[in-house]
N, C-alpha and C positions, 0 to 999 in steps of 0.2 A: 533564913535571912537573905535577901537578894542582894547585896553587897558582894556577901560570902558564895553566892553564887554567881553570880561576875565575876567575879576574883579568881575563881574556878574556871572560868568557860575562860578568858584571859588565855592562863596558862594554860590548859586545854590546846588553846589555838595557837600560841609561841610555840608550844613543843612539835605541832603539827606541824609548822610551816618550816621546824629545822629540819624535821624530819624529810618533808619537801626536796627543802635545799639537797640535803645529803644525797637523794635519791639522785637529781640535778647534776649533781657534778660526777656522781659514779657513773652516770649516761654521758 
């Protein structure tokens, strides 16, 4: 289903980019 996989890549990429952040402010 490409919805379900949108919804996927989504979250995918919020988790990334907190991940990001975190890395960001330990620098």
């Amino acid at each position: 289903d490409k919805k379900e996989a949108a919804k996927r890549l989504k979250l995918g990429l919020s988790s990334l980019y907190r991940k990001i952040e975190e890395l960001k402010i330990e620098l």
